[in-house]
PDBQT receptor file of N, H, CA, C and O in Angstrom, charges set to zero:
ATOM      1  N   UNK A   1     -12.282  -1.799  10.507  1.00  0.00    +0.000 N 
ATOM      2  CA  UNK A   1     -10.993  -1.173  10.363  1.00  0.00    +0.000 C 
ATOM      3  C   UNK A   1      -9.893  -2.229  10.252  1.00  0.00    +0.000 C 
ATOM      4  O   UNK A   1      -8.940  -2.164   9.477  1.00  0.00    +0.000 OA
ATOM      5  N   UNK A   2     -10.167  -3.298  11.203  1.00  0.00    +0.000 N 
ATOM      6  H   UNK A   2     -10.941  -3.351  11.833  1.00  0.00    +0.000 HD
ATOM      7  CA  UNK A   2      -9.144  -4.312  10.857  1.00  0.00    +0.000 C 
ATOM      8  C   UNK A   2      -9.023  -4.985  10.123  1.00  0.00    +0.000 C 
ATOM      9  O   UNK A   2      -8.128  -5.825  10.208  1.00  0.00    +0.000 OA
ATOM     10  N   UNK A   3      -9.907  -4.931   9.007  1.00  0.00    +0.000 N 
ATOM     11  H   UNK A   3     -10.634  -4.249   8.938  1.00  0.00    +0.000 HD
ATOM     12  CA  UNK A   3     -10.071  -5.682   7.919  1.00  0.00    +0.000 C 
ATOM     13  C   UNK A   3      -9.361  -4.850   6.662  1.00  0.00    +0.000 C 
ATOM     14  O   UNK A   3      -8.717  -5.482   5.825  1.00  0.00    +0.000 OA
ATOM     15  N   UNK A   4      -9.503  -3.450   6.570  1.00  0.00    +0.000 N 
ATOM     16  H   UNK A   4     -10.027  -2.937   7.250  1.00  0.00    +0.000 HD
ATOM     17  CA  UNK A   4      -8.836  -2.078   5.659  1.00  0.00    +0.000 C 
ATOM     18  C   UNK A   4      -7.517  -2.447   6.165  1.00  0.00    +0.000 C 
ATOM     19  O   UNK A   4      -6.666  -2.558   5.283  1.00  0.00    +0.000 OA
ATOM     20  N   UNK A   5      -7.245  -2.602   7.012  1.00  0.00    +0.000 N 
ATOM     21  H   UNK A   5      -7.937  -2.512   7.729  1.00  0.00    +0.000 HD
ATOM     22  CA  UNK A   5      -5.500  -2.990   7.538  1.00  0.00    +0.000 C 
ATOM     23  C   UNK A   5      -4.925  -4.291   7.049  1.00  0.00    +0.000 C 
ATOM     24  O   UNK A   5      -3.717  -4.495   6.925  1.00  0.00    +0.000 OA
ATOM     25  N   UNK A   6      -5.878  -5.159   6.780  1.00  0.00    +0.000 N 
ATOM     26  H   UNK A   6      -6.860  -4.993   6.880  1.00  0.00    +0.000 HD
ATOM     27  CA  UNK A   6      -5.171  -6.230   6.441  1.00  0.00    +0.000 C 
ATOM     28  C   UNK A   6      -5.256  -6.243   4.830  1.00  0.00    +0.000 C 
ATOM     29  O   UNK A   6      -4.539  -6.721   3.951  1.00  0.00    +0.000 OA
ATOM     30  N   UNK A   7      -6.022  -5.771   4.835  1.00  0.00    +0.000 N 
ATOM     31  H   UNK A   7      -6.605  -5.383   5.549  1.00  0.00    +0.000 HD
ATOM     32  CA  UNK A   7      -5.841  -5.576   2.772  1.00  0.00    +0.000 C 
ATOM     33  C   UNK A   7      -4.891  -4.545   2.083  1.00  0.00    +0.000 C 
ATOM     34  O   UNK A   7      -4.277  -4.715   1.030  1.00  0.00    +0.000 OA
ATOM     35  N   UNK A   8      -4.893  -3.296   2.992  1.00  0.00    +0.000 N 
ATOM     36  H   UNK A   8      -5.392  -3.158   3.848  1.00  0.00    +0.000 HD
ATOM     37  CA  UNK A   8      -3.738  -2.710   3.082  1.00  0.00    +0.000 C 
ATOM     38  C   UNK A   8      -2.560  -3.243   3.338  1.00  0.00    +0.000 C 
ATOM     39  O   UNK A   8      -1.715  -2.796   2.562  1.00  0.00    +0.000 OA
ATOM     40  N   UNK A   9      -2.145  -3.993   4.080  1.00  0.00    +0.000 N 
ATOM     41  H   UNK A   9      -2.831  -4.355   4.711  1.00  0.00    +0.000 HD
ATOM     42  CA  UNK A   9      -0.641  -5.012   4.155  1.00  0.00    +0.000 C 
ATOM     43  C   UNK A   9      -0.743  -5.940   3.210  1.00  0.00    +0.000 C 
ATOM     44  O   UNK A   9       0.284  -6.380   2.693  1.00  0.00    +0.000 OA
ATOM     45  N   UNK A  10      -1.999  -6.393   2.826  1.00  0.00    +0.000 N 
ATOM     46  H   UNK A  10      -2.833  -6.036   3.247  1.00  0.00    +0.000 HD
ATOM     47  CA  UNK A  10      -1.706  -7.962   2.100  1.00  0.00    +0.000 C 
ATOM     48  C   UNK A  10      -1.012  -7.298   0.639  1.00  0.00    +0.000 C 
ATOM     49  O   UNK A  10      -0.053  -7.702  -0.019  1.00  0.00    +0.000 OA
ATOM     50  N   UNK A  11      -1.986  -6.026   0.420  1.00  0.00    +0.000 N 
ATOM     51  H   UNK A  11      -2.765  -5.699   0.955  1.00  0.00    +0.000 HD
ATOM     52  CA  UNK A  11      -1.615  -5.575  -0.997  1.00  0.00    +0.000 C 
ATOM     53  C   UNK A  11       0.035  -5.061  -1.189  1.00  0.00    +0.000 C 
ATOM     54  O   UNK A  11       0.659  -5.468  -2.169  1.00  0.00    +0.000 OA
ATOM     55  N   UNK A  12       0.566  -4.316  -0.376  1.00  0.00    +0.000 N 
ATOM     56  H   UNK A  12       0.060  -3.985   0.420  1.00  0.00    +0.000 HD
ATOM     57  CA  UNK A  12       1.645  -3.912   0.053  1.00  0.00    +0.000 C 
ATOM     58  C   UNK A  12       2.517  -5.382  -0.200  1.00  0.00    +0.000 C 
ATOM     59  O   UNK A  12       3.076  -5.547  -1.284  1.00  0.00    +0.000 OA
ATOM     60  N   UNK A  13       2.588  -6.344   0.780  1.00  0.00    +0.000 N 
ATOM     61  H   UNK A  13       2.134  -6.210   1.661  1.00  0.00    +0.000 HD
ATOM     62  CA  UNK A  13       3.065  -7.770   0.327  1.00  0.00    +0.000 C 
ATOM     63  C   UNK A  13       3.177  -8.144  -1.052  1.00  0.00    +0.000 C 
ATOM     64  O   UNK A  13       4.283  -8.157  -1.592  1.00  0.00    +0.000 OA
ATOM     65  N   UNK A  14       2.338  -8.388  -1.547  1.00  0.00    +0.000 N 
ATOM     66  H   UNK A  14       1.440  -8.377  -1.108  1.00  0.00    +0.000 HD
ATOM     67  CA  UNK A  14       1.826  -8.391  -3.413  1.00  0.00    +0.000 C 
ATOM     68  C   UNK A  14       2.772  -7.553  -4.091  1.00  0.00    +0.000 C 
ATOM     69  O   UNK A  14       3.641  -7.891  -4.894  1.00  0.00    +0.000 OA
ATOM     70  N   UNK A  15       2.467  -6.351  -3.635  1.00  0.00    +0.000 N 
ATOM     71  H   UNK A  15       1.761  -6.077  -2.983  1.00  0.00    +0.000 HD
ATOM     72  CA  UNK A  15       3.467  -5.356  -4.280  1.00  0.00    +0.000 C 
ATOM     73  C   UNK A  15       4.644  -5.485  -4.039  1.00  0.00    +0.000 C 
ATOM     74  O   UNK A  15       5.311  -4.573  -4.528  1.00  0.00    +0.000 OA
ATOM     75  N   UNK A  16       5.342  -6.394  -3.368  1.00  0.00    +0.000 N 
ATOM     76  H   UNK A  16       4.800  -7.135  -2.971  1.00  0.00    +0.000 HD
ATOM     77  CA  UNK A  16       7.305  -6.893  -3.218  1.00  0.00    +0.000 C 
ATOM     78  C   UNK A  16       7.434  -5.976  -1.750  1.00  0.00    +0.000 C 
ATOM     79  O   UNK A  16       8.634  -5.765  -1.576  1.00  0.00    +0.000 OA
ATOM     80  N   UNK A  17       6.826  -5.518  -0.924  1.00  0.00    +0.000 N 
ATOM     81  H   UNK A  17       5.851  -5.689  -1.066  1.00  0.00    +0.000 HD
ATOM     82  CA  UNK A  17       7.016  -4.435   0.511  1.00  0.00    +0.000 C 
ATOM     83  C   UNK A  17       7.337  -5.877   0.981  1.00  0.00    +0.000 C 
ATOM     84  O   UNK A  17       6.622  -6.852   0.751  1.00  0.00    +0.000 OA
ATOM     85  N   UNK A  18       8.520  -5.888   1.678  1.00  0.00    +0.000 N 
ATOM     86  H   UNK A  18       9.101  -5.096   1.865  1.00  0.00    +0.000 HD
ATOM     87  CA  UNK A  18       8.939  -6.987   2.838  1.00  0.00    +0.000 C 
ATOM     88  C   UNK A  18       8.929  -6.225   4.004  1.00  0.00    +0.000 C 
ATOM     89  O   UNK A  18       8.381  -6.761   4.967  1.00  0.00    +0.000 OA
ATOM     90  N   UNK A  19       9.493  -4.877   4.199  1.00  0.00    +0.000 N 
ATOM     91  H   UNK A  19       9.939  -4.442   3.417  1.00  0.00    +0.000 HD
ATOM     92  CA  UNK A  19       9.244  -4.027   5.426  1.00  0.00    +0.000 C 
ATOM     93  C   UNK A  19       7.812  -2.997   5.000  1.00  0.00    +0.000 C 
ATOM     94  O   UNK A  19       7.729  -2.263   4.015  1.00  0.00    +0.000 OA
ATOM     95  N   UNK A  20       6.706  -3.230   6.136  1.00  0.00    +0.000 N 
ATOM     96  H   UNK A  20       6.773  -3.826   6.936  1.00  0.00    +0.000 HD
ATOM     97  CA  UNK A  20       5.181  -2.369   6.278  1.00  0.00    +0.000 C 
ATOM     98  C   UNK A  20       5.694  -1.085   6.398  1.00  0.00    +0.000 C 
ATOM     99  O   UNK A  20       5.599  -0.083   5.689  1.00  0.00    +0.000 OA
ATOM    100  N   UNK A  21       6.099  -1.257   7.148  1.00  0.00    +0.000 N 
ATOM    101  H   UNK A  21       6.176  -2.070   7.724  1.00  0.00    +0.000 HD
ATOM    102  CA  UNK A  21       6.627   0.400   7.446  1.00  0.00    +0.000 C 
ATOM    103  C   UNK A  21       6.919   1.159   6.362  1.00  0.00    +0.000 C 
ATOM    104  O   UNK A  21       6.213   2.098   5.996  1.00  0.00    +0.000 OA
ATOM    105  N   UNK A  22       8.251   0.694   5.646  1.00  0.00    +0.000 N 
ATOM    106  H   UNK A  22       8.824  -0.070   5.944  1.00  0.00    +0.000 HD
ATOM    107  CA  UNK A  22       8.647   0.996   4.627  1.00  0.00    +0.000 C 
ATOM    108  C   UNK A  22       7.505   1.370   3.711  1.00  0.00    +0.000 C 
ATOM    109  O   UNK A  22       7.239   2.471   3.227  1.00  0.00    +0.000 OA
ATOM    110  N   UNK A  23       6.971   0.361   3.599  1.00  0.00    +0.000 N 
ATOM    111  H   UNK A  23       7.188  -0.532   3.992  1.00  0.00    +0.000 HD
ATOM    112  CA  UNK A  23       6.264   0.638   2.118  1.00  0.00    +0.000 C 
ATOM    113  C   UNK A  23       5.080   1.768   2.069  1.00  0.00    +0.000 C 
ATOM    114  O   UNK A  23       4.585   2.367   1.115  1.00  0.00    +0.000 OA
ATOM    115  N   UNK A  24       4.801   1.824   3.592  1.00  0.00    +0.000 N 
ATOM    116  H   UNK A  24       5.204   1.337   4.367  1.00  0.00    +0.000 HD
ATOM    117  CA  UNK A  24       3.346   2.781   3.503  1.00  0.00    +0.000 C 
ATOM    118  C   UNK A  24       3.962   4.148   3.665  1.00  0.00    +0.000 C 
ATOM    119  O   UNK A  24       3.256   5.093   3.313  1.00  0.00    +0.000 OA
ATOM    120  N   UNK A  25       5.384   4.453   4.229  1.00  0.00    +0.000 N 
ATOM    121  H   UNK A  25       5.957   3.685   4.515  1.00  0.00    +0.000 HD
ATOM    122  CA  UNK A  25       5.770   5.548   4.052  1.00  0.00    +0.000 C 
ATOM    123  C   UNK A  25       6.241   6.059   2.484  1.00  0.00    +0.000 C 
ATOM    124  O   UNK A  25       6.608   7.207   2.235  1.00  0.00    +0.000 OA
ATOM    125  N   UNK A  26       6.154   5.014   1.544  1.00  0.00    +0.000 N 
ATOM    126  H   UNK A  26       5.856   4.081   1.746  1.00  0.00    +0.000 HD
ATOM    127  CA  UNK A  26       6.465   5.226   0.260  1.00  0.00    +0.000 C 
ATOM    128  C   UNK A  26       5.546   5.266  -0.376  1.00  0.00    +0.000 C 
ATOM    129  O   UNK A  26       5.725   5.881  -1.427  1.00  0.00    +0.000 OA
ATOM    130  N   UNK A  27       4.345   4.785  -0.198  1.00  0.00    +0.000 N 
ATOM    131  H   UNK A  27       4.199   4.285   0.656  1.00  0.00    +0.000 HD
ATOM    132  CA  UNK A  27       2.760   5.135  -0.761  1.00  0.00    +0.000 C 
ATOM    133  C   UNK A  27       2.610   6.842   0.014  1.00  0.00    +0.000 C 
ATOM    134  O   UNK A  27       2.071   7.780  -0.574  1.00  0.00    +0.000 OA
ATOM    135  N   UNK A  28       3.133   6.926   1.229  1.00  0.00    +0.000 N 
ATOM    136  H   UNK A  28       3.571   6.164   1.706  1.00  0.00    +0.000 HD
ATOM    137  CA  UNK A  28       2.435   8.344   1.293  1.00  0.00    +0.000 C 
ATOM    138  C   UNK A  28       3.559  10.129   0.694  1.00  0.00    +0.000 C 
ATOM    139  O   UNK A  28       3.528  11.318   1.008  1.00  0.00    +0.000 OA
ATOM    140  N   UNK A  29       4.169   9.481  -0.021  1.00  0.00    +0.000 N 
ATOM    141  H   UNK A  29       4.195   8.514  -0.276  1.00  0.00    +0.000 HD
ATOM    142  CA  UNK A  29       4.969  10.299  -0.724  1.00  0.00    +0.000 C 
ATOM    143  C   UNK A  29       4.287  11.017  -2.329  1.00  0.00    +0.000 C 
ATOM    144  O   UNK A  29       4.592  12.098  -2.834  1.00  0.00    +0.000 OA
ATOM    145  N   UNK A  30       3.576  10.273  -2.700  1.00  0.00    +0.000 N 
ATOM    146  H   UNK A  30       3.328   9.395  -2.291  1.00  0.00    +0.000 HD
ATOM    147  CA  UNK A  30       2.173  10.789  -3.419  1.00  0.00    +0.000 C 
ATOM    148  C   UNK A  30       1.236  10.244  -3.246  1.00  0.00    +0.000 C 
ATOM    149  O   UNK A  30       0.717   9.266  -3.784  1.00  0.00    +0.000 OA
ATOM    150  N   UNK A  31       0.878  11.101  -2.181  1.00  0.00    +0.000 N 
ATOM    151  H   UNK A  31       1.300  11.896  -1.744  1.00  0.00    +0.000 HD
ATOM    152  CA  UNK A  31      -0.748   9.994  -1.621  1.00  0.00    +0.000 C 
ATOM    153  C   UNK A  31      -1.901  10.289  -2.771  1.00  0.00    +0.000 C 
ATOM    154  O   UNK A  31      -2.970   9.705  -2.593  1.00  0.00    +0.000 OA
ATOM    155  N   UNK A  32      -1.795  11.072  -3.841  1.00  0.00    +0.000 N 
ATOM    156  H   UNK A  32      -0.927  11.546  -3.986  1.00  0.00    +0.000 HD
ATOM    157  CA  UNK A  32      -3.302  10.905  -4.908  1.00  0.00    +0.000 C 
ATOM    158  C   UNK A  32      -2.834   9.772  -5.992  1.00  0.00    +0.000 C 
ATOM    159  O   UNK A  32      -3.717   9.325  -6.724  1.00  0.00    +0.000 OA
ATOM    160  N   UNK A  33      -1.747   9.374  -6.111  1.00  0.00    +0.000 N 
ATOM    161  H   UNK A  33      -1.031   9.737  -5.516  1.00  0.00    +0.000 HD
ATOM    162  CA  UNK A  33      -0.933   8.445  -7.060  1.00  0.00    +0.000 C 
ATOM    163  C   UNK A  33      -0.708   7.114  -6.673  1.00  0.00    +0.000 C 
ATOM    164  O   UNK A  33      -1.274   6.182  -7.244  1.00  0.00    +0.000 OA
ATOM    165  N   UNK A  34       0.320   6.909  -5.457  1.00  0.00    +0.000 N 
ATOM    166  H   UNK A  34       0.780   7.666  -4.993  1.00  0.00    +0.000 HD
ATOM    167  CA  UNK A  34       0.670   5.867  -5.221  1.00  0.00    +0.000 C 
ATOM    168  C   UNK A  34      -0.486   5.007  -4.682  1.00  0.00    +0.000 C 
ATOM    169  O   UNK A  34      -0.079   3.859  -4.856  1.00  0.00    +0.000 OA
ATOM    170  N   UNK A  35      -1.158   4.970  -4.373  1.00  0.00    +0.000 N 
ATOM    171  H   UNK A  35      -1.488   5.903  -4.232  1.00  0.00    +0.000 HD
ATOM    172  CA  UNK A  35      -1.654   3.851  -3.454  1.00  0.00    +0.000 C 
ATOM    173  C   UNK A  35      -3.040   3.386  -4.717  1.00  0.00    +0.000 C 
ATOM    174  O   UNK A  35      -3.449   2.253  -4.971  1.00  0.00    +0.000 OA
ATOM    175  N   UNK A  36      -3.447   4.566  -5.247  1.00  0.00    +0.000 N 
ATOM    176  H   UNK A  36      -3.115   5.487  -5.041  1.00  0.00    +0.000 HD
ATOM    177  CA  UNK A  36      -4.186   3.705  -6.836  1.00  0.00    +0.000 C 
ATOM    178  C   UNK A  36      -3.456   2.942  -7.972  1.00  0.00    +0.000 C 
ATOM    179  O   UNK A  36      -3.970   2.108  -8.717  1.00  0.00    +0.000 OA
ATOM    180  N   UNK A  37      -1.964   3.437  -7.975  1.00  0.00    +0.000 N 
ATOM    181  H   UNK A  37      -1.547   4.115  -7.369  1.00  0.00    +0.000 HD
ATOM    182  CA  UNK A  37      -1.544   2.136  -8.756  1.00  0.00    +0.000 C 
ATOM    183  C   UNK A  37      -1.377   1.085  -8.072  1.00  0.00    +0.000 C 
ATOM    184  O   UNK A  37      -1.195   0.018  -8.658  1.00  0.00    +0.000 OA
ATOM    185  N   UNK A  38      -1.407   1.167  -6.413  1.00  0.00    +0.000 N 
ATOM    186  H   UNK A  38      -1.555   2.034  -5.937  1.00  0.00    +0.000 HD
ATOM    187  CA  UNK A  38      -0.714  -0.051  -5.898  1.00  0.00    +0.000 C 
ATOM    188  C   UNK A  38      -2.429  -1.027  -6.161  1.00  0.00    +0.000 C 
ATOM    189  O   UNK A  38      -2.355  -2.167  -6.618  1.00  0.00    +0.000 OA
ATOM    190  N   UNK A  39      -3.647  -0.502  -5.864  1.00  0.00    +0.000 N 
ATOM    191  H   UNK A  39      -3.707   0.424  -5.492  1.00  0.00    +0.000 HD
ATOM    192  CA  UNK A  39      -4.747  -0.877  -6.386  1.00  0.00    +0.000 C 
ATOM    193  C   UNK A  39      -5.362  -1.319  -7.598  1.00  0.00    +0.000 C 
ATOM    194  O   UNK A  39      -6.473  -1.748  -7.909  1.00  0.00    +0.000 OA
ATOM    195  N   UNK A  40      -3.904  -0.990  -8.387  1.00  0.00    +0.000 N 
ATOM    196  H   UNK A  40      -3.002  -0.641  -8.134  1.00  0.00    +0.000 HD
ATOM    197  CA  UNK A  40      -4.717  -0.524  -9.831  1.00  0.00    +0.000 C 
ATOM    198  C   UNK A  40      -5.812  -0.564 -10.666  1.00  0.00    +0.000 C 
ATOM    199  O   UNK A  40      -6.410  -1.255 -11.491  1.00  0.00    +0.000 OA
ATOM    200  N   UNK A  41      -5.801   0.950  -9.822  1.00  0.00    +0.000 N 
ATOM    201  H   UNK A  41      -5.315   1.511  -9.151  1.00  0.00    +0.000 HD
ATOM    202  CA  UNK A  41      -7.009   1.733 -10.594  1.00  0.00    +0.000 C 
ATOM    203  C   UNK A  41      -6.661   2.742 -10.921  1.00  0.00    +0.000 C 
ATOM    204  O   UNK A  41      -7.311   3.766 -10.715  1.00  0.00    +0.000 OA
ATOM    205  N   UNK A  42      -5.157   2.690 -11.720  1.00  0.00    +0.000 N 
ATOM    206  H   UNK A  42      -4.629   1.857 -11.888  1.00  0.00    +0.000 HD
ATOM    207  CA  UNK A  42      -5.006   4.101 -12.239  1.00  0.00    +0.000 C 
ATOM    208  C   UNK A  42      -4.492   3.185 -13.672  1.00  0.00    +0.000 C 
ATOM    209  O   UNK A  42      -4.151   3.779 -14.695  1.00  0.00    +0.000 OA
TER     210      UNK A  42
């Protein structure tokens, strides 16, 4: 699990997120969308 957390922040980082918080509350605003482009795999 602590490893899904840190790839989850690192990617978030990558993606310009300076505040975590911030950014994962903005991935979960379309959670079937956002978080595969932040992966991209959409």
């Amino acid at each position: 699990m602590a490893t899904l957390r840190s790839f989850a922040i690192n990617r978030l980082r990558a993606a310009g997120h300076a505040n975590i918080a911030a950014g994962l509350r903005e991935m979960s605003y379309e959670p079937f969308r956002r978080p595969l482009d932040l992966l991209a795999l959409t």
